[in-house]
SEROBA-13558 format. One record per atom (N, C-alpha, C, CB): residue in three letters; residue number from 0; x, y, z negated. Coordinates in steps of 0.1 Angstrom, whole numbers, plus 2048, in hexadecimal, padded with zeros to 3 digits. Each point is the difference from the previous one (the first is absolute). Glycine has a CB too. Example, Ala and Ser with C-alpha at 12.3 -4.5 7.8 and 13.67 -1.06 7.14 Angstrom:
% SEROBA-13558
    r    k   px   py   pz
  ALA    0  884  7C7  7B2
  ALA    0  7F7  80C  800
  ALA    0  809  80C  800
  ALA    0  7ED  7F4  7F4
  SER    1  80F  817  813
  SER    1  809  80B  800
  SER    1  7F8  80B  7F8
  SER    1  80C  7FA  816
This chain:
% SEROBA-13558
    r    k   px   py   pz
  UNK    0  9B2  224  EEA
  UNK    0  80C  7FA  7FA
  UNK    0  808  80A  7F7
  UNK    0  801  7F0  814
  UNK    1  804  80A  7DF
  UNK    1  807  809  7F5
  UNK    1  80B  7F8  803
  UNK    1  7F0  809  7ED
  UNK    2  820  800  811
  UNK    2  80A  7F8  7FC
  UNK    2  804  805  7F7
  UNK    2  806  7F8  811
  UNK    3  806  7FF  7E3
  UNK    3  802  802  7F5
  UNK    3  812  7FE  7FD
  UNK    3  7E4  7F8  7FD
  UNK    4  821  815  802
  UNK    4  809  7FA  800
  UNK    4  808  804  7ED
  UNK    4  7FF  800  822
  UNK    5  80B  7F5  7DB
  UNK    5  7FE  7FF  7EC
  UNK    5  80C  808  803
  UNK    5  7F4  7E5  7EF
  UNK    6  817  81E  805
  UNK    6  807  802  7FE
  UNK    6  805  800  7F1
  UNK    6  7FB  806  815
  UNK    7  810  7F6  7E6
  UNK    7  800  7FE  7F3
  UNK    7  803  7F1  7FC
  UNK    7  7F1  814  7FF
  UNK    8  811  7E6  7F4
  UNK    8  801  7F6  7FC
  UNK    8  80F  7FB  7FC
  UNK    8  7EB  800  80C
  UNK    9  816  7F1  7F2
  UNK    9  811  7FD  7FC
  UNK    9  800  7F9  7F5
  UNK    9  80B  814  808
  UNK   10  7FF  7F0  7F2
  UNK   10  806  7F9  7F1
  UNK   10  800  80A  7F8
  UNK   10  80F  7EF  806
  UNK   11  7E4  80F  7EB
  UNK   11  802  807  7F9
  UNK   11  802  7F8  7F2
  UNK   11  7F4  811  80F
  UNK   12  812  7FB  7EB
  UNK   12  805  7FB  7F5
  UNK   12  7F0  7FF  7F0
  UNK   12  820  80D  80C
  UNK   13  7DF  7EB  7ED
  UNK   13  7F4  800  7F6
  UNK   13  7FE  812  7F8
  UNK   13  807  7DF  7F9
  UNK   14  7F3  824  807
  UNK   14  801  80C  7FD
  UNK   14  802  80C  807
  UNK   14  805  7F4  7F2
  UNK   15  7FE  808  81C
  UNK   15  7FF  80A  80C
  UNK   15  7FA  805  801
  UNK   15  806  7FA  80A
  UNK   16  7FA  80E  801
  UNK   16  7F2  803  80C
  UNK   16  800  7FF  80E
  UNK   16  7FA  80F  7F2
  UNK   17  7FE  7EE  814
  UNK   17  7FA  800  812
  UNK   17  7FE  80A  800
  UNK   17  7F4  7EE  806
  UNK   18  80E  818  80A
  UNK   18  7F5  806  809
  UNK   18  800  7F8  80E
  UNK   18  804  819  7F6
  UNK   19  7EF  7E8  80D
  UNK   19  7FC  7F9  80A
  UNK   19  7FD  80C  808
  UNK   19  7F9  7E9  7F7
  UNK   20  808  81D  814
  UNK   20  7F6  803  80B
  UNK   20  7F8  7FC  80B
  UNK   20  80D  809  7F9
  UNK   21  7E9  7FD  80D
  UNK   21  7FA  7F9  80A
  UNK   21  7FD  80B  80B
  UNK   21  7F7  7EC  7F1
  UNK   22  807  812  81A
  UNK   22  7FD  80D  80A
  UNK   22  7F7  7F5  80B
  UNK   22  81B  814  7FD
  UNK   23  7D8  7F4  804
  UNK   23  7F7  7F9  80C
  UNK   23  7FE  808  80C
  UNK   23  7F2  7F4  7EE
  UNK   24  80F  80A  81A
  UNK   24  7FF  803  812
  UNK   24  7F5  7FD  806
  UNK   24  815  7FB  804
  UNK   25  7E9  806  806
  UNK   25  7F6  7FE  80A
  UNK   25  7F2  801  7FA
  UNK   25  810  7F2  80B
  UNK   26  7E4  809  7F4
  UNK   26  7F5  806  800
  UNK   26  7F8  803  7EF
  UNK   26  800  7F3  81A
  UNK   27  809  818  7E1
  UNK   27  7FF  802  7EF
  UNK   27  7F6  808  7FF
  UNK   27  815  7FE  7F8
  UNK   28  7E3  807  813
  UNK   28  7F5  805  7FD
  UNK   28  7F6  7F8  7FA
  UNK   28  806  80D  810
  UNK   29  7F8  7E7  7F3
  UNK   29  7F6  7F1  7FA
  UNK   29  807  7FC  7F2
  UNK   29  7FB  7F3  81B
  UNK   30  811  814  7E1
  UNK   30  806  7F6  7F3
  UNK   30  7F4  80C  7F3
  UNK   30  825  7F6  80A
  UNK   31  7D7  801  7EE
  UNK   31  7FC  806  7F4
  UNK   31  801  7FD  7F1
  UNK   31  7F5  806  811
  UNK   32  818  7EF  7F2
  UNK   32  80A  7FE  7F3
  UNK   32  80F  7FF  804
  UNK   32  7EC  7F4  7F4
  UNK   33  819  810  803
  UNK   33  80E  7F6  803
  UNK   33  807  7FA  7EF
  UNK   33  809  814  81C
  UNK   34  7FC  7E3  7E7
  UNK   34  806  7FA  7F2
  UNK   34  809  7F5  800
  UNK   34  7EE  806  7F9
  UNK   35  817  7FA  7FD
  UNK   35  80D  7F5  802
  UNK   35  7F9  7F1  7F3
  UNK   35  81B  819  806
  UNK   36  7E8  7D8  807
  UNK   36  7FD  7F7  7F9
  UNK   36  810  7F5  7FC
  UNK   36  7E3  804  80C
  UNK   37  81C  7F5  7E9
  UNK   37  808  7F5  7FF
  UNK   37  7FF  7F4  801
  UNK   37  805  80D  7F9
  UNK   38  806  7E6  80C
  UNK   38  7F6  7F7  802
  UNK   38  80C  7F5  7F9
  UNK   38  7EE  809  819
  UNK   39  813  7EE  7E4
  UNK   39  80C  7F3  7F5
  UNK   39  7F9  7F8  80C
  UNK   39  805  802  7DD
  UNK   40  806  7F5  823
  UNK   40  7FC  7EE  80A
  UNK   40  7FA  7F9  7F3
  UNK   40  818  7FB  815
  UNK   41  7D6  805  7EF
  UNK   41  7FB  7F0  7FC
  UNK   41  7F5  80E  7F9
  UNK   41  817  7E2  7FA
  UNK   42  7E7  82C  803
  UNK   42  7F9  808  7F9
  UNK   42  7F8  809  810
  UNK   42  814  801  7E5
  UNK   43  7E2  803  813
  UNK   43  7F4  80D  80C
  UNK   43  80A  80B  802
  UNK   43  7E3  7FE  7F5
  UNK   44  819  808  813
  UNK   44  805  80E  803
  UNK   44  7F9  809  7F3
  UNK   44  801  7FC  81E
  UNK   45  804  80A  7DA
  UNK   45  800  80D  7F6
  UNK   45  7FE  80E  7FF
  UNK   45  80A  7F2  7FE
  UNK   46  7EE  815  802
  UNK   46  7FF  80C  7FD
  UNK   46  80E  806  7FB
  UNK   46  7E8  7FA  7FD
  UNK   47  81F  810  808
  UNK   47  80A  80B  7FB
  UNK   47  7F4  807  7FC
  UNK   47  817  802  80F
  UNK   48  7EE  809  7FE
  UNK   48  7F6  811  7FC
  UNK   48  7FD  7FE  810
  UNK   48  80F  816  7EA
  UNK   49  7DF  7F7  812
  UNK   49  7FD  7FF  80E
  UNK   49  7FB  810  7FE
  UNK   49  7FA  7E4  808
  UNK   50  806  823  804
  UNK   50  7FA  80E  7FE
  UNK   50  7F9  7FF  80E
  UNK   50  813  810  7F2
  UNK   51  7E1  7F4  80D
  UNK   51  7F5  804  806
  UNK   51  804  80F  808
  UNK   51  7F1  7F3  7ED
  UNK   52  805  80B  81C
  UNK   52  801  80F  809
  UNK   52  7F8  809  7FC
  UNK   52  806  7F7  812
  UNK   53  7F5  805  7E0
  UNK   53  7F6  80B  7FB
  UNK   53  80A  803  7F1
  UNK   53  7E3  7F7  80B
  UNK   54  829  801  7F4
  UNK   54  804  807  7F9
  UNK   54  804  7F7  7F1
  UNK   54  7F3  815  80F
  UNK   55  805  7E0  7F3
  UNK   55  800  7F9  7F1
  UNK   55  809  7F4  7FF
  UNK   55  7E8  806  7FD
  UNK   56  820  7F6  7F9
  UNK   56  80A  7FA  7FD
  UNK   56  7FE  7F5  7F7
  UNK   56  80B  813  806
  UNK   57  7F7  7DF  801
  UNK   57  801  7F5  7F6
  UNK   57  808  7FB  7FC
  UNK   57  7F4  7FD  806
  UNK   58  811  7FA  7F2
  UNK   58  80C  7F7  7F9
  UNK   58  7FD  7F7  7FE
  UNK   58  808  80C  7F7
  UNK   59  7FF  7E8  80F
  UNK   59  805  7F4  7F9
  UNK   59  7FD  801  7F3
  UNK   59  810  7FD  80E
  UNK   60  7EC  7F9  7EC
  UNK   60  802  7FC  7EE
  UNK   60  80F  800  7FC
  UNK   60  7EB  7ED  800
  UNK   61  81B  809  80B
  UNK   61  80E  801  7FA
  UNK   61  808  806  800
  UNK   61  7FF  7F4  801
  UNK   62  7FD  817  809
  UNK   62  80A  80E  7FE
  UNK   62  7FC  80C  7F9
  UNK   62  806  7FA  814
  UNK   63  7EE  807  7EA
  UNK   63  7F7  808  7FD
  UNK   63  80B  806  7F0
  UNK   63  7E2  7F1  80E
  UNK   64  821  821  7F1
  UNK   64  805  7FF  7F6
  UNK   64  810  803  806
  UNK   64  7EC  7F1  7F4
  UNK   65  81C  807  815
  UNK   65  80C  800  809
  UNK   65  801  806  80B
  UNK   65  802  7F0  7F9
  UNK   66  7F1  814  80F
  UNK   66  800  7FF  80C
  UNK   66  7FC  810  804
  UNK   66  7FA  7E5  801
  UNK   67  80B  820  807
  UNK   67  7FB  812  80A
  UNK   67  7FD  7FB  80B
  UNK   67  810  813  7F9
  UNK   68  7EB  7F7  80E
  UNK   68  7FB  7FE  810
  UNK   68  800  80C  801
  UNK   68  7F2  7EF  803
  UNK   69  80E  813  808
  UNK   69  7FF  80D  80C
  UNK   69  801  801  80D
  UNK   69  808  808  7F1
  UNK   70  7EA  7FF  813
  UNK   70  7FE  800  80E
  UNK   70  7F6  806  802
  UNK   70  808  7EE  804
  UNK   71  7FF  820  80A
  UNK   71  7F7  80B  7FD
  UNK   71  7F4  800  806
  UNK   71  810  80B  7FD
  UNK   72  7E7  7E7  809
  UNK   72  7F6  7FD  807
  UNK   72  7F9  7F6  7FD
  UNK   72  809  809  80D
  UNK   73  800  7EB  7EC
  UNK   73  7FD  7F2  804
  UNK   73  7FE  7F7  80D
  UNK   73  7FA  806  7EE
  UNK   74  80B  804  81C
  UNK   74  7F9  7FC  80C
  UNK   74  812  7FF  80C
  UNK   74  7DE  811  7F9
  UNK   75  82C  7F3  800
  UNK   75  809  804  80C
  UNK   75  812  7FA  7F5
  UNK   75  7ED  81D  812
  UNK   76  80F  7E4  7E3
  UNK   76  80F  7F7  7F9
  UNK   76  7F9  803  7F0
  UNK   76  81D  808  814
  UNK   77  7EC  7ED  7E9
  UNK   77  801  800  7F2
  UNK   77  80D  7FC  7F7
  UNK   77  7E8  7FB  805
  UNK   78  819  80A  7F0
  UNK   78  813  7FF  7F9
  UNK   78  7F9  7FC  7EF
  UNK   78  815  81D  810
  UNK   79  7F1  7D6  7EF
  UNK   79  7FC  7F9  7F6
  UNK   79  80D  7FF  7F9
  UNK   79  7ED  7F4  80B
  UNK   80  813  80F  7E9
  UNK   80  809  800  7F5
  UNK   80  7F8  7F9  7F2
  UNK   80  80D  815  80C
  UNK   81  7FE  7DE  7F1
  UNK   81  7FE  7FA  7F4
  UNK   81  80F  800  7F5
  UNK   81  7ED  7F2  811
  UNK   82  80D  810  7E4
  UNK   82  80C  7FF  7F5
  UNK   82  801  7F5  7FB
  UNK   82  7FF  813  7FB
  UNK   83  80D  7EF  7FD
  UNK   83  800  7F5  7F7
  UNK   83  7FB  7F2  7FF
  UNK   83  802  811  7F9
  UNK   84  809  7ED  816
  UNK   84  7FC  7F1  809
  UNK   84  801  7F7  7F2
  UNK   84  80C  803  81E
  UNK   85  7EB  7EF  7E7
  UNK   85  802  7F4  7F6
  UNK   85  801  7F4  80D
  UNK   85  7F0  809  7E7
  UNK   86  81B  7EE  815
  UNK   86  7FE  7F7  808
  UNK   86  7F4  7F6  809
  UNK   86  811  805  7F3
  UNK   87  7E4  7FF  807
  UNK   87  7F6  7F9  803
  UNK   87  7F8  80F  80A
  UNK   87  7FE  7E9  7E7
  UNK   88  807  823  81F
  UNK   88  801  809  80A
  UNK   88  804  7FB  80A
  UNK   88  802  80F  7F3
  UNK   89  80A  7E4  812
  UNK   89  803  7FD  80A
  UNK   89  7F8  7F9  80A
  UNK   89  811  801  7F4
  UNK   90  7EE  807  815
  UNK   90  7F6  7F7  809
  UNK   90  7FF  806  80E
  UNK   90  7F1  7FA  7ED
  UNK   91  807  803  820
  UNK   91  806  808  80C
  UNK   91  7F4  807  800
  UNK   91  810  7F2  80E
  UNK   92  7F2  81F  7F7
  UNK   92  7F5  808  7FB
  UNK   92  7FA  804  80F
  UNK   92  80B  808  7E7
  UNK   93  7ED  7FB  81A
  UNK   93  7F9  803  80D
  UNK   93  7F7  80F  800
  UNK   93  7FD  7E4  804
  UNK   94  807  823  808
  UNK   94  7F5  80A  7FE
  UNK   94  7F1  7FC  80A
  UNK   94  817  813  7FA
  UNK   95  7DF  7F5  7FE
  UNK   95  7F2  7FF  804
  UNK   95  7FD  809  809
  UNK   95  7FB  7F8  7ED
  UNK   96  7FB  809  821
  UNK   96  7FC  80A  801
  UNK   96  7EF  7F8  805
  UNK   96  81A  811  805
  UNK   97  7DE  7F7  7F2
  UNK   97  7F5  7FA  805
  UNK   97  7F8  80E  809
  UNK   97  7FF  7EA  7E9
  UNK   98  7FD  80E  81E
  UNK   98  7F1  805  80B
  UNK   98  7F7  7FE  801
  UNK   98  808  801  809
  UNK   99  7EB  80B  7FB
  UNK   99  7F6  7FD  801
  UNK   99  7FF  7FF  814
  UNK   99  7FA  80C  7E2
  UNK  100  7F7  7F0  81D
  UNK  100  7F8  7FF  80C
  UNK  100  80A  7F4  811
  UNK  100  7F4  823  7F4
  UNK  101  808  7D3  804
  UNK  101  7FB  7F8  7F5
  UNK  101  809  800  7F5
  UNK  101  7F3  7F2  80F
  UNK  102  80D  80B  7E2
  UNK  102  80B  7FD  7F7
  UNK  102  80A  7F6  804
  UNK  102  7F0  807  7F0
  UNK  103  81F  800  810
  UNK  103  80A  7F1  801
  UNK  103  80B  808  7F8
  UNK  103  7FC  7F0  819
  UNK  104  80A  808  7E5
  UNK  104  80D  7FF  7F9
  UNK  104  810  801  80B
  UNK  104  7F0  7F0  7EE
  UNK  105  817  818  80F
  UNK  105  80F  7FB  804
  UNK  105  808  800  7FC
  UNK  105  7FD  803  80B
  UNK  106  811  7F7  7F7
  UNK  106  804  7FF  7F1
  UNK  106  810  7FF  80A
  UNK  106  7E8  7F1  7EA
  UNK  107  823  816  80A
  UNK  107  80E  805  808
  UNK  107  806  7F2  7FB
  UNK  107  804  81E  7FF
  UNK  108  808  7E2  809
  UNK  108  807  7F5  7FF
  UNK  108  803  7F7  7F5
  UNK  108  806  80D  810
  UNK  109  7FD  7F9  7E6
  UNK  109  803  7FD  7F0
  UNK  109  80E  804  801
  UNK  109  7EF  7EA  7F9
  UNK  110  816  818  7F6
  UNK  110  80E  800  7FF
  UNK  110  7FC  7F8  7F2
  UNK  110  80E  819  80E
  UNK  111  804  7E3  7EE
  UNK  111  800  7FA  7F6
  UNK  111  808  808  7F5
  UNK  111  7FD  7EB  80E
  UNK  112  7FA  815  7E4
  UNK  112  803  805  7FA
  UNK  112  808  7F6  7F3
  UNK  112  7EF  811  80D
  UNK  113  81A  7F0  7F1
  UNK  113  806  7F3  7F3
  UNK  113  807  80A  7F2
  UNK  113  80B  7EA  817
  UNK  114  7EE  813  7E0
  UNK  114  805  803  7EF
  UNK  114  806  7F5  7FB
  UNK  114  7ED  80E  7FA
  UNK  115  81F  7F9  807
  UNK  115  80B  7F3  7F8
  UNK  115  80F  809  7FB
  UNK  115  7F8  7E7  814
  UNK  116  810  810  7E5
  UNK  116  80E  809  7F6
  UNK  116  80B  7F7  80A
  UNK  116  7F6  804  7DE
């Protein structure tokens, strides 16, 4: 079992920035990603950023360009920063931690993030 706990989120203004954090517990020896997803009511869950425990780092399309990551394992927290929010950024964001043997997913509570004046 991984737990996930977020931190971060609120009311941002168009042109802002987020930080999100995440911190995972219990069995992070098995995690060998961690990443943050977003999700809108009636849309899939989305790619942010994801870092690997070997080290490698993906992006969202729609952040890609906006977006940092950092996390000195991928395996135990991750701190997601996005700029120059656009209203179509609002959405509730979730952090990832995936595992192997067998592969699953867990996923932190969500927070909500809202871009508005």
């Amino acid at each position: 079992q991984v737990q996930l706990v977020e931190s971060g989120g609120g009311l941002v203004q168009p042109g802002g920035s987020l930080r999100l954090s995440c911190a995972a517990s219990g069995s992070i020896f098995s995690v060998v990603a961690m990443g943050w997803f977003r999700q809108v009511p009636g849309k899939q869950r989305e790619l942010v950023a994801r870092v690997s425990s070997a080290g490698r780092t993906t992006f969202g399309a729609s952040v890609k360009g906006r977006c940092t990551v950092s996390s000195n394992n991928g395996q135990d927290a991750i701190d997601l920063q996005v700029h120059n929010l656009k209203p179509e950024d609002t959405a509730v964001y979730y952090c990832n931690a995936e595992v192997t043997g067998p592969p699953y997913d867990y996923w932190g509570q969500g927070t909500q993030v809202t871009v508005s004046s």
